[in-house]
Structures are given as structure tokens and as C-alpha cells.
C-alpha positions in Angstrom: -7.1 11.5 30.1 -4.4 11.2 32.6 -4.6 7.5 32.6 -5.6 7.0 29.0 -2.0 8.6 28.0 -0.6 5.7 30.4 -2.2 3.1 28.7 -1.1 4.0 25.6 2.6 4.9 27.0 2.5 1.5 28.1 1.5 -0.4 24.8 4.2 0.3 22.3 3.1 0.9 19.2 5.9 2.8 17.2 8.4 1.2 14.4 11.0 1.4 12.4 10.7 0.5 8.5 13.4 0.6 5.7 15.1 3.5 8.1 11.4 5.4 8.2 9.7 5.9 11.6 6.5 5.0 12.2 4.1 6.2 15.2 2.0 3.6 14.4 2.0 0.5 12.1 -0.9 1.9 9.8 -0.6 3.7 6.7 -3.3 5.2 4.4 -3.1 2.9 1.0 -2.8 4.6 -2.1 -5.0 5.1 -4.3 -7.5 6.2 -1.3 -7.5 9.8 -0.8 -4.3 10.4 -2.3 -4.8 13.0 -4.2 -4.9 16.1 -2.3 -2.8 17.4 0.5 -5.7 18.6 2.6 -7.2 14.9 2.3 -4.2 13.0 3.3 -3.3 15.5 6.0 -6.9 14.5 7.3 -5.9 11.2 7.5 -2.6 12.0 9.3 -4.6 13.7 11.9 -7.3 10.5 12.2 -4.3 8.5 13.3 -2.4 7.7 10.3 1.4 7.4 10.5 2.0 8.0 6.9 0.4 8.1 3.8 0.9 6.6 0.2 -0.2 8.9 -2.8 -2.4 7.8 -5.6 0.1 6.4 -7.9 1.7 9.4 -10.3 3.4 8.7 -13.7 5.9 11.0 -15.4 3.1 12.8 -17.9 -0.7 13.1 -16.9 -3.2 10.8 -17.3 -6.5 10.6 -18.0 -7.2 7.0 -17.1 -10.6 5.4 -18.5 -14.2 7.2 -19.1 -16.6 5.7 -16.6 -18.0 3.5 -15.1 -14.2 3.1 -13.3 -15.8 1.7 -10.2 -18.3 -1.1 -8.8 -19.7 -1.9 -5.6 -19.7 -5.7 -5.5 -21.3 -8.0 -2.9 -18.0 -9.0 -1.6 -15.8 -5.7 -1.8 -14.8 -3.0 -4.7 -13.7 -3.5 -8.2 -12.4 -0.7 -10.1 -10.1 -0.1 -13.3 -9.0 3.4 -13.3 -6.6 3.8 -15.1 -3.9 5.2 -12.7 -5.7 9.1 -14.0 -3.3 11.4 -11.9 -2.0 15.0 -12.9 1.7 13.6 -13.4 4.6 13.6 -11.0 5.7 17.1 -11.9 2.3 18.9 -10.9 1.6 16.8 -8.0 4.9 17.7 -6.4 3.5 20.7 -4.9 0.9 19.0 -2.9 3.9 16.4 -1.5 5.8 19.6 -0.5 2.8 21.1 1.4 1.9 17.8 2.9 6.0 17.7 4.2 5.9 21.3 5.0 3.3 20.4 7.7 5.2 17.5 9.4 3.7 14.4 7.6 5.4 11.0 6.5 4.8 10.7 2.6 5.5 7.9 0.4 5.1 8.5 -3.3 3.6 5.9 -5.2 4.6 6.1 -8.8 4.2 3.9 -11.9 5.7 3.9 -15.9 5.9 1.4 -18.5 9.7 1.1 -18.6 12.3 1.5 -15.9 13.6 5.1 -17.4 10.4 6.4 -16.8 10.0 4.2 -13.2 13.1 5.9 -12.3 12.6 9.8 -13.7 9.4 9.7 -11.7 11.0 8.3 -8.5 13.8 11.1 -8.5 11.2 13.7 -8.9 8.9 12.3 -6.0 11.9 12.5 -3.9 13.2 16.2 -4.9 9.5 17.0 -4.1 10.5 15.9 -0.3 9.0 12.5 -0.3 10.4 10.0 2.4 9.9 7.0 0.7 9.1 5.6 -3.2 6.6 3.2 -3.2 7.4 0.9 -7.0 3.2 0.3 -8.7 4.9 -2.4 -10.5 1.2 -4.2 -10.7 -2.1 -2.6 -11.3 -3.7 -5.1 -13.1 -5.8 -3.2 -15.3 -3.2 -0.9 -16.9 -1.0 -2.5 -20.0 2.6 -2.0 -19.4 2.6 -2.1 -15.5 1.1 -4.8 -14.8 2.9 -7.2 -16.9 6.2 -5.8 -15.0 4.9 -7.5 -11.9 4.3 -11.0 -13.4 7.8 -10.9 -15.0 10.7 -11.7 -12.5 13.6 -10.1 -14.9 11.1 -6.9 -15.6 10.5 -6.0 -12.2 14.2 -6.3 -11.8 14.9 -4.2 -14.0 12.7 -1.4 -12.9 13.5 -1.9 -9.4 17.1 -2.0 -10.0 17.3 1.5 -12.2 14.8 3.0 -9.8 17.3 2.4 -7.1 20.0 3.4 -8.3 18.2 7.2 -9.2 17.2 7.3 -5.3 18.7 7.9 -1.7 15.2 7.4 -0.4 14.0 4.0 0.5 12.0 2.1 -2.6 8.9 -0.3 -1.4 7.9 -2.4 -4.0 3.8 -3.1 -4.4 3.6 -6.6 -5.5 0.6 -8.7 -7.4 -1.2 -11.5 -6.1 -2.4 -12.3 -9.5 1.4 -14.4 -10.0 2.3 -18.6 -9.4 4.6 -17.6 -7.2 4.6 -14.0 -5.1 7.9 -15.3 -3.0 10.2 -15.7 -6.5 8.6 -11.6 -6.9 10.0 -10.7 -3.8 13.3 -12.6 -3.9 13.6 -11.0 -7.8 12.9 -7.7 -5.9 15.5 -7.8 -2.8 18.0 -9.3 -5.4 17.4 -6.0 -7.2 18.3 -3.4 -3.9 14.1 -3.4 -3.0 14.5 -1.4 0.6 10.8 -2.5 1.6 7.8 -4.9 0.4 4.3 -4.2 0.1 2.0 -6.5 -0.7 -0.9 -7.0 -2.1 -2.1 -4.8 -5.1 -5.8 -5.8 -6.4 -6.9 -9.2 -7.4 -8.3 -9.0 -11.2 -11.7 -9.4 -11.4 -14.5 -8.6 -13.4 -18.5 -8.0 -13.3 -20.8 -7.7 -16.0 -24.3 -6.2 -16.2 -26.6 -8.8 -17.1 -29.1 -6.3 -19.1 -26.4 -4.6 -21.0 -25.1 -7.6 -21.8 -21.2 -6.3 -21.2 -18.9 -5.5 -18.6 -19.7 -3.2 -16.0 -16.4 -1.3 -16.3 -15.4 0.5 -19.1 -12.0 -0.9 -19.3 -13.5 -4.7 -18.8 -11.4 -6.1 -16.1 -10.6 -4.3 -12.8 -8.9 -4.7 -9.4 -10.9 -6.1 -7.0 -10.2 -4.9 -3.3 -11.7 -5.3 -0.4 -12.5 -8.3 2.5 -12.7 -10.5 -0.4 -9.3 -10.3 -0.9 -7.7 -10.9 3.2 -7.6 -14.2 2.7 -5.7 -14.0 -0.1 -3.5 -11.0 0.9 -2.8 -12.6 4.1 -1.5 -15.7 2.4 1.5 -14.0 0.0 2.4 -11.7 3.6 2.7 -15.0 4.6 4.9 -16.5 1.8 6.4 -13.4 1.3 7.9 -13.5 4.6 9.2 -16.8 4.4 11.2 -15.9 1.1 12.9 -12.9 2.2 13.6 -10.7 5.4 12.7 -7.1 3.6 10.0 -5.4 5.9 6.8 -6.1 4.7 4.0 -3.6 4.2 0.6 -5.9 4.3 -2.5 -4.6 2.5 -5.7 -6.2 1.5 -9.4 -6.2 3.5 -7.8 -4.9 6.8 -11.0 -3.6 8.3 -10.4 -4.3 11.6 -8.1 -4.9 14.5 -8.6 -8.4 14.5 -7.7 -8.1 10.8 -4.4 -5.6 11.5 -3.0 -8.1 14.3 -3.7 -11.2 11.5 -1.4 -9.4 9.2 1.4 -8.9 11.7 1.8 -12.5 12.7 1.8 -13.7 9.3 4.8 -11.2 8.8 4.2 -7.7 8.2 5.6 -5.2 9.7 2.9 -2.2 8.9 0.1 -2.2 7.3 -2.1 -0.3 4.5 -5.7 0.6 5.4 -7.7 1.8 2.4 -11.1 -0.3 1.6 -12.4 0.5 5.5 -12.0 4.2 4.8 -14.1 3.5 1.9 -16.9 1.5 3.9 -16.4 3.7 7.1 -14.6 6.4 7.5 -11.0 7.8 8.8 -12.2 6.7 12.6 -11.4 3.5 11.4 -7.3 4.1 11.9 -7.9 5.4 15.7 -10.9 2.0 15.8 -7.6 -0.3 14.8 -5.1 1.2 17.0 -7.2 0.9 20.0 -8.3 -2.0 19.2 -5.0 -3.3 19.5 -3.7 -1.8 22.3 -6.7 -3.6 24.1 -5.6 -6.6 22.2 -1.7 -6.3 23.6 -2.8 -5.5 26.9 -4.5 -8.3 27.5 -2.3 -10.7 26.1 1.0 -8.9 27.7 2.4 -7.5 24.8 4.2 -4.4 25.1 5.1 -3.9 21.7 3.6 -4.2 18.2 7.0 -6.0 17.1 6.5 -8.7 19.8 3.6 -9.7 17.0 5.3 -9.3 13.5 5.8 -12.9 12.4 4.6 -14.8 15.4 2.6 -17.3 12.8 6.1 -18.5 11.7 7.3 -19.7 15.4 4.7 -22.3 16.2 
């Protein structure tokens, strides 16, 4: 044990984003076990160093009837709905979660910037440390246009800002011509943080039913289908503005985690390999990239962050 502490003293892995210290570059996505305290707080103890809610809107929500969810050969589609209990309900569970010691960013979402930014000052009164902008779920009307629509998104990420002391990450779309004018159009509006990607639209139909397999038609694909693509607007991202960059999209593994870092992020969401594995998969990555530093004579994750840009 004595000399497995060392090792890890020795490899540093802690960070700084948007003011919010990190033990660890990983974060639990939203939208994976986001729901509960208890659930999140499991994935805190599995080696998480923060998590991101399922994203909450002012009133409830049902979302869509089922199916919502699909299995697909190359990762997960699903069209939810963004169904949540509304920001006002679920601030309890963000106060337990703080009570307890844990880093929380509150994902939240709204079809106008009033309701981006009522929902942001209630996720921070509830003791969140950081607002984390839905301005593209591709399957919901009214928030997903917002992140295909440079003066939209900054206008909700201006007003949002303005009602916060908090830092605000904004979750871009890949599903755009150009995901580095979307992050310039953010930072121009007072975006503290970027994270990128949300779901790629997709679809699957069921060839007996003749229809859709989704109830709402279209849903967000996620999964190792989408690295490649995810990797590629970190990439872009990071070459159109110098906002810290939260990278999300197929990271299953460490080789997939240190990818991400030299293309330019500087933490990373892990959701789909909870899905596939479980929460050993954060404590997997980590050590995996210790073992990765060591060898290479890194001593800290930031030596990493961007190194696909210097060559």
C-alpha cells in the first residue's frame, strides 16, 4: 500500500478548471446516473472528481413514452426527452450530495434564456459549484436549435451569466458546420468553461414495424461511435478559443482519456463505459494513466492537455 500511495504521489493527477478543483481529470457525464444523490455519491466514491446531473429544467418533465432507448451495434441511441422532476425538487438531492463533500455541476436546460437563467440561479442557491448550459440535446425542440444558432446561444449564455457567481460550462453540439464559431459565440458571451460533445443525431428503425425504433423518431447517439468525432471538435475547439475544455464522447478507456487530453481538453466526461461496464471504469482510467505517465516521464496530467497542437 505503502508504495502504491508513492506512485500515485508521484504522478500528478489533480487540476484546476474555471476556478473548480479537480482530484482527478474525470467527471461522471450527465445524463448517467444523475438523478439520485445516493447514485452520484457512488460514483464520487469509484473515483470520480465531480459529477454532472441529469439535465433539470425550471417545471418537471415527463419526457417521451417508451421505447427512449436502443442498443445499437456501434454505441447507444436514445431520445428522452430531458424527463427530470424540475430544478426546484431536485435541489434537495444537490444539497445532500454537497452536504457530503462532493463537487456538483448542475446541468440545466429551457427553451429561452429567462428560463436558462431562473434555472441556473436555483441550481446554484441549491449549493451547486458549477452550471453546466444543455444548450444542445438534439432530440428536444427548443434546445437544440439554441446550439446550432450562434446569436441564440449567446443570448442564453450571456443572461445565464449574468444571474450566476458560479462558473457556467457550456455543452456544445457536434451536429453544427462549424463547432469552433459555437465556442468563440460562447466565450464572446462570458462562457467560464466548454464541454463538448453532446450526442450525434441518429436514428434506427425496426424493420418489422416498419417505423422508428424510438418513440420520438430521432435520438442522440453516444457511445465509441462517436470518439472519433468528439475528438475532432476538442480538437477544433481548442484551436478557436483558450476556455478549458471539458471532452466527452466514447471515452472508454485510458488510451481514449489521454487522446482527449492532447487534442485539448482539460477534463473529461465518462458516461457510455459506466453503461457498458461499470463505475470501476473511473479507478480502470486513472490507473491506466498513471502507468501511462510513468512511463513516458510525465508527472502531471497538464503536461498532456494540448500536446497534439505542438508537433
Amino acid at each position: 500500500m505503502t508504495q502504491g500511495r508513492s506512485r500515485r504521489s508521484a504522478m500528478e493527477l489533480s487540476l484546476e478548471i474555471a476556478g473548480i478543483k479537480l482530484k482527478s481529470p474525470l467527471l461522471l457525464s450527465s445524463g448517467i446516473l444523475g438523478l439520485c444523490w445516493r447514485l452520484m455519491k457512488r460514483a464520487l466514491d469509484s473515483g470520480a472528481a465531480a459529477v454532472v446531473t441529469k439535465s433539470l429544467t425550471l417545471a418537471p418533465r415527463r419526457g417521451f413514452p417508451n421505447p427512449t432507448l436502443v442498443e445499437v451495434r456501434c454505441g447507444l441511441l436514445n431520445a428522452m426527452g430531458i424527463p427530470n422532476p424540475g430544478i426546484k425538487e431536485f435541489s434537495s438531492e444537490i444539497r445532500r450530495l454537497k452536504s457530503l463533500g462532493g463537487v456538483v455541476i448542475a446541468s440545466i436546460a429551457g427553451e429561452s434564456p429567462r428560463e436558462y437563467a431562473e434555472a441556473a440561479g436555483l441550481a446554484e442557491e441549491a449549493g451547486a459549484d458549477a452550471i453546466e448550459a444543455n444548450v444542445s440535446c438534439p432530440h428536444v425542440g427548443g434546445v437544440a436549435e439554441i446550439g446550432q444558432d450562434p446569436g441564440a446561444l449567446r443570448s442564453v449564455v450571456a443572461e445565464t451569466k449574468g444571474a450566476l457567481r458560479i462558473p457556467l460550462i457550456v455543452k456544445l453540439s457536434p451536429n453544427v458546420a462549424d463547432i469552433g464559431a459555437m465556442a468563440r459565440a460562447a466565450e464572446d458571451a462570458g462562457a467560464d468553461a466548454i464541454s463538448a460533445i453532446n450526442t450525434v443525431k441518429g436514428l434506427a428503425i425496426d424493420i418489422y414495424a416498419k417505423r422508428p425504433v424510438l418513440s420520438a423518431g430521432a435520438g442522440g447517439l453516444s457511445g465509441p461511435a462517436i470518439k472519433p468525432i468528439a475528438l475532432r471538435c476538442v480538437y477544433e475547439i481548442r484551436k478557436a478559443v483558450d476556455l478549458p475544455i471539458i471532452g466527452c464522447g466514447g471515452i472508454l478507456n485510458w488510451t481514449d482519456a489521454v487522446e482527449f487530453l492532447m487534442a485539448g481538453a482539460n477534463a473529461l466526461g465518462v458516461g457510455s463505459a459506466v453503461y457498458y461496464r461499470d463505475l470501476s471504469v473511473f479507478r480502470e482510467i486513472l490507473e491506466g494513466m498513471e502507468r501511462f505517465m510513468r512511463e513516458n516521464g510525465y508527472r502531471s496530467v497538464e503536461e498532456l492537455i494540448g500536446l497534439a497542437h505542438r508537433v
